[in-house]
N, C-alpha and C positions, 0 to 999 in steps of 0.2 A: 326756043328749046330749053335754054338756059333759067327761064323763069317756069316751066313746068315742071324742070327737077325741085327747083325751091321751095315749089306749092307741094308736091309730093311729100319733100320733106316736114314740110310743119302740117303734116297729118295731125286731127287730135289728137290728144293722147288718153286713156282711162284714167278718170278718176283714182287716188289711193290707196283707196279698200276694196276696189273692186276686183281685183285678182285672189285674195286672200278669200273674199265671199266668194267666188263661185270654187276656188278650192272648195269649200265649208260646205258648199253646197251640194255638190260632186261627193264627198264625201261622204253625207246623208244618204245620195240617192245607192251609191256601193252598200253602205250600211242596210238596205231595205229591199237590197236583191240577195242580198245573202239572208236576211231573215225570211225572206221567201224562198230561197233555196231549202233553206236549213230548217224551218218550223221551227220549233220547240229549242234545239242546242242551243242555241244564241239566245240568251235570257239574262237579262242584267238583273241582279238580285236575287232573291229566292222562284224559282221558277213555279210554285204556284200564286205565286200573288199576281193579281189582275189589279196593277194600278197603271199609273202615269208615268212609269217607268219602263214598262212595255218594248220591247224592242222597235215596235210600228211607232211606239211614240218617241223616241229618240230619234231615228230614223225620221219621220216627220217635222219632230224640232230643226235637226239639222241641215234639215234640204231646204226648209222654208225661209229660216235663220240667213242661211247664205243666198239664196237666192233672193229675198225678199230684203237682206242688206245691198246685195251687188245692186238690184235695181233704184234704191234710194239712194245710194253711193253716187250714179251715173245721173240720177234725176236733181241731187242738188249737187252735183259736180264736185263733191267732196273731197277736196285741198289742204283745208285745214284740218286737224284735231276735234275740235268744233263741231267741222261738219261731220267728223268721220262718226263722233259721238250720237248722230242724226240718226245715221247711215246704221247703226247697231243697233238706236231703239225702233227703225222701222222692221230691223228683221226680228227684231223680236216680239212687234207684233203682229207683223207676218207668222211668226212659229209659233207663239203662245194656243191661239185657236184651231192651226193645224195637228199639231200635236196629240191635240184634246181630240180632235175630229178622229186620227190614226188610231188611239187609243181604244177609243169605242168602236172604230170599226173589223180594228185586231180583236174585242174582247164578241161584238155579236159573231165572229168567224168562227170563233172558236168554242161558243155557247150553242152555235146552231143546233136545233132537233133535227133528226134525220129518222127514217123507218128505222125497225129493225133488219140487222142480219136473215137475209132468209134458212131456212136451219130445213134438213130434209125431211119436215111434216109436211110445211108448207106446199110440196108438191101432190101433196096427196089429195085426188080430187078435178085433176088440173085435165086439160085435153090436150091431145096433140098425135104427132104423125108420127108415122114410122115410117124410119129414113130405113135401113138392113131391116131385110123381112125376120120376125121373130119365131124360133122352131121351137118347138112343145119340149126339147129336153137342152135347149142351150140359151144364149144369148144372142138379142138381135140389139139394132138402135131405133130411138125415140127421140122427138124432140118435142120437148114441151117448154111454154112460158112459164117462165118462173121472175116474179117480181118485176115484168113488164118485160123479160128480158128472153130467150131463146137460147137452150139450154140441154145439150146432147146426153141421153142417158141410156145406159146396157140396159135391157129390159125383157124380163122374163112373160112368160104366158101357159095358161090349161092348153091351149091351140094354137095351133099357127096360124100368124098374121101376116100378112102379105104387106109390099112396101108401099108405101101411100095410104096407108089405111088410115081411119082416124081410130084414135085408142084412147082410156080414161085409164089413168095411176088409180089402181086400186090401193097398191101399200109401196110405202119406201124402203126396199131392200137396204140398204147400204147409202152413201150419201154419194154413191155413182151411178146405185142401179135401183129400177123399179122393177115392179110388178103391175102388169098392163093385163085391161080386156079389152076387144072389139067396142068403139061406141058405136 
C-alpha cells in the first residue's frame, strides 16, 4: 500500500510552458467567441481595413500559438529554456498559417453576395391562398411566397373570395397589404 502512494506521488509532471500555452490558447479561443458574438465592434485597427489584423486573425493566431506551443512543449518535454525556445517556434508555426487561413475566411464572410431585399414589388404577380375570406369592401388574409418564403398579407378584392381560394396579387397596396383576384 505503501509503495502505491509513492507511485501516485511521482506522477509526471507538465512540461514548463505548458500551462502558460494553453492559457494563450484559451485565451484566443475567448477572443473568437466574442468576435462572433460581437461582429463588427471588436475590430483592432481601423475597422474598415480587411488585413491580417482581423479580429478572426488574432483570435486564430492565439489559439494556435498556444495550442500548437502546449503541444510541442509536451512532445519535446520542455525543461529547459532551450527547449521552451522549441516549444514557441512550433507555435508559431502552428499560428502563422492559421491565422492567414482565419483572415481570409473572416474577409470571404463578410464579402459574401447575397440576393436582394425583397421590397413590395416583388409580390406582385405571385400566387397563393387565402387564409380570412376576403369581402368586397374590407380586408381579408392571403398568403403568398415571397422569396421562397410564406408570407401573411391584408388583401383587398372587386369580389369576394372565400378561404382556400387560390388568388394572384395584382398590385401591392402597402408593404402589408395587397390587392388580390380569383386565379
Amino acid at each position: 500500500m505503501i509503495s502505491l502512494l509513492r507511485s501516485s506521488a511521482t506522477v509526471q509532471q507538465m512540461a514548463m510552458g505548458t500551462p502558460i500555452f494553453l492559457i494563450i490558447g484559451a485565451i484566443g479561443v475567448a477572443v473568437l467567441v466574442l468576435a462572433l458574438i460581437s461582429g463588427d465592434l471588436l475590430q483592432f485597427g481601423q475597422p474598415d481595413f480587411d488585413g491580417p489584423v482581423s479580429t478572426e486573425a488574432v483570435a486564430g493566431f492565439a489559439s494556435a500559438f498556444g495550442f500548437g506551443g502546449a503541444i510541442a512543449s509536451e512532445l519535446l518535454d520542455a525543461r529547459t529554456s532551450g527547449m521552451v525556445a522549441l516549444a514557441v517556434a512550433g507555435g508559431v508555426l502552428a499560428a502563422v498559417p492559421t491565422a492567414w487561413v482565419a483572415a481570409r475566411l473572416g474577409r470571404a464572410a463578410r464579402n459574401m453576395p447575397t440576393d436582394p431585399t425583397p421590397t413590395r414589388t416583388d409580390v406582385v404577380g405571385a400566387l397563393g391562398r387565402v387564409v380570412t375570406p376576403v369581402p368586397v369592401d374590407g380586408y381579408g388574409e392571403v398568403r403568398v411566397q415571397v422569396a421562397g418564403a410564406p408570407v401573411k398579407f391584408n388583401a383587398r378584392a372587386d369580389r369576394p373570395i372565400p378561404a382556400g381560394a387560390q388568388i394572384f396579387v395584382v398590385e401591392a397596396l402597402t408593404d402589408t397589404s395587397v390587392h388580390v383576384e380569383p386565379y
